[in-house]
PLY file of the C-alpha trace (Angstrom):
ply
format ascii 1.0
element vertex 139
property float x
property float y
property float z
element edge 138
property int vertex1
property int vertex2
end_header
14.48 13.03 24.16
17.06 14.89 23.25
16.83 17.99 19.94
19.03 15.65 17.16
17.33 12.51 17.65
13.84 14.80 17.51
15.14 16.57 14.16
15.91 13.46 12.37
12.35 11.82 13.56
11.06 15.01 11.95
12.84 14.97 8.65
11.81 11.18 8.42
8.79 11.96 8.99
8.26 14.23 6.76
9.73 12.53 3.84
7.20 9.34 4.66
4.55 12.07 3.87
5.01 12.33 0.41
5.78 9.62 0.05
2.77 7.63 1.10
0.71 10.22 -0.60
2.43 8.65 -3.96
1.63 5.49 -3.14
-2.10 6.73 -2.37
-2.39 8.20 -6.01
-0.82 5.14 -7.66
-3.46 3.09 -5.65
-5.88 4.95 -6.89
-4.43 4.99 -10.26
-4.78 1.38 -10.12
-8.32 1.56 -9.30
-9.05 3.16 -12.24
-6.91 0.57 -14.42
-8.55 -2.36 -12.85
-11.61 -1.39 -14.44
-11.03 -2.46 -17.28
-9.87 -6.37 -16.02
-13.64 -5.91 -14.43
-14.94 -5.35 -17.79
-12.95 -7.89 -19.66
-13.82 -10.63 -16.52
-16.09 -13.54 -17.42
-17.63 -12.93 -14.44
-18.54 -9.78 -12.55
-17.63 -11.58 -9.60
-14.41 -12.27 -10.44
-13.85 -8.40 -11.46
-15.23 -7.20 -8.90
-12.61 -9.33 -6.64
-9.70 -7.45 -8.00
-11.81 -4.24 -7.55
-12.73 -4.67 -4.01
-9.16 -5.82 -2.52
-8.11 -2.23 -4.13
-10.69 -0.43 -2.46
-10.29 -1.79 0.83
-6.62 -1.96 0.86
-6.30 2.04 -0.30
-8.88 2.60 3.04
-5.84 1.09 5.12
-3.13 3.34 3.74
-5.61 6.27 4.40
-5.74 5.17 7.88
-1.57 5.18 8.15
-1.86 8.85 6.67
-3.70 10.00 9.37
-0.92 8.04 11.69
1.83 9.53 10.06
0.37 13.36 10.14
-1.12 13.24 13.72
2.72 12.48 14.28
3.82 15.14 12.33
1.57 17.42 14.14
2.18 16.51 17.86
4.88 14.51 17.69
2.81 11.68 19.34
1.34 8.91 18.14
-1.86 8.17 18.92
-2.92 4.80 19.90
-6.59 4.86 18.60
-5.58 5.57 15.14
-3.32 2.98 15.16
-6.27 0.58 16.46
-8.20 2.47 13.44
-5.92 0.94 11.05
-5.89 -2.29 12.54
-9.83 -2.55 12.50
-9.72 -1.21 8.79
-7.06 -3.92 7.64
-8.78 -7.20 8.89
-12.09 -5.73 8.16
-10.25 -5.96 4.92
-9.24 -9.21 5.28
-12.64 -10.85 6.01
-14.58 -8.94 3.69
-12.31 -10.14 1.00
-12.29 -13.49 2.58
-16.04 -13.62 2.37
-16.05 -12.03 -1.18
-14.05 -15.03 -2.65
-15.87 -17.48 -0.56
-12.16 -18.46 1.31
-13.39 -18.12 5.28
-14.66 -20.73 7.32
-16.71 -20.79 10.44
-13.64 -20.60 12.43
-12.20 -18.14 11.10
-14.49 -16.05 10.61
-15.39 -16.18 14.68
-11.62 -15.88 15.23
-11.39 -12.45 13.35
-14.81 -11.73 14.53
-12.94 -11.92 18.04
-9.82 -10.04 17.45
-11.92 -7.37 16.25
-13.95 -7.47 19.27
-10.79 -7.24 21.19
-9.30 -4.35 19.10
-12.96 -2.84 19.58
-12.81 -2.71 23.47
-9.06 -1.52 23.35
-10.40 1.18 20.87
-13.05 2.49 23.31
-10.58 1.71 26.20
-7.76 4.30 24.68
-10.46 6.89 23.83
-12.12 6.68 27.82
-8.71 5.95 29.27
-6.94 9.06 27.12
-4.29 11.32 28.81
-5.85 15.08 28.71
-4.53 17.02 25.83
-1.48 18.80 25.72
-1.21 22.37 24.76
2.30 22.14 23.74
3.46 19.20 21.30
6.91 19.12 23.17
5.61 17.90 26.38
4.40 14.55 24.44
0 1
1 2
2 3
3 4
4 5
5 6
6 7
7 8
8 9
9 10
10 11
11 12
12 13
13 14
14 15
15 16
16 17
17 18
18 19
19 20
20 21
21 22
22 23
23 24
24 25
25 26
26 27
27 28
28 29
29 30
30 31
31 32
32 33
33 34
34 35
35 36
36 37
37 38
38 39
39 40
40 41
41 42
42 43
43 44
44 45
45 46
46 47
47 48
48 49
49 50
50 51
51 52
52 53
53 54
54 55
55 56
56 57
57 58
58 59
59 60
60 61
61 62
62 63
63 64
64 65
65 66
66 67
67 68
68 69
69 70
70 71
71 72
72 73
73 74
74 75
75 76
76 77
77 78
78 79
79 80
80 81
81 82
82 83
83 84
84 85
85 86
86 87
87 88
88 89
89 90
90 91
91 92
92 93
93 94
94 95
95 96
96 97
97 98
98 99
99 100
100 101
101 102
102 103
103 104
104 105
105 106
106 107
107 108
108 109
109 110
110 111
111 112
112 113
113 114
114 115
115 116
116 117
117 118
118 119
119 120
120 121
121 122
122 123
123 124
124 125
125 126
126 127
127 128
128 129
129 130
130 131
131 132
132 133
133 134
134 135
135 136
136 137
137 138
């Protein structure tokens, strides 16, 4: 790779850093303002809805976070916290799905299935891993 196309990954890079960090605190931010639609909802379930789909969603931008650092870092990206993210966002998605009542049967084996898949590819990357590099260059 050659040293310019490296510095402007970097510099990208580290601009996304602050950047996601923002979006972490306005997440959370809205978290905290969302409490009040659960308090003002005829329901607690129907609060709670709005509450949970925060919660979950701000555990997939932590996951991207760690992405975007363990770049920063090594200057490699690693494939099982990638996968991580993955497993976090359509845990997500059917917990939310199963929250509102809005899965089937079928879908709820088919994402039962790709997280089985992303699973094995998980414990695949971490058996199958190439030995660690002392130097982040050689990555």
């Amino acid at each position: 790779m050659s040293r310019s196309f490296r510095k402007v990954v970097d510099v990208v890079v580290k601009l996304m850093i602050p950047l996601v960090i923002v979006a972490l605190m306005m997440g959370i931010a809205k978290v905290f303002l969302n409490l009040w639609a659960v308090w003002k909802s005829p329901t607690i379930a129907a609060g709670f809805d709005i509450l949970v789909t925060d919660v979950l969603s701000m555990f997939v931008v932590i996951e991207l976070l760690r992405s975007i650092i363990e770049y920063f870092e090594v200057h490699r990206i690693r494939i099982t916290f990638i996968l991580d993210a993955a497993v976090v966002f359509v845990l997500r998605e059917i917990m939310i799905g199963l929250f509102k009542h809005a899965l089937g049967a079928a879908e709820v084996a088919a994402l039962s299935m790709l997280l089985l898949v992303m699973g094995a590819f998980r414990v695949a990357a971490v058996r199958f891993s190439p030995p660690r590099s002392s130097h982040a260059t050689d990555a």
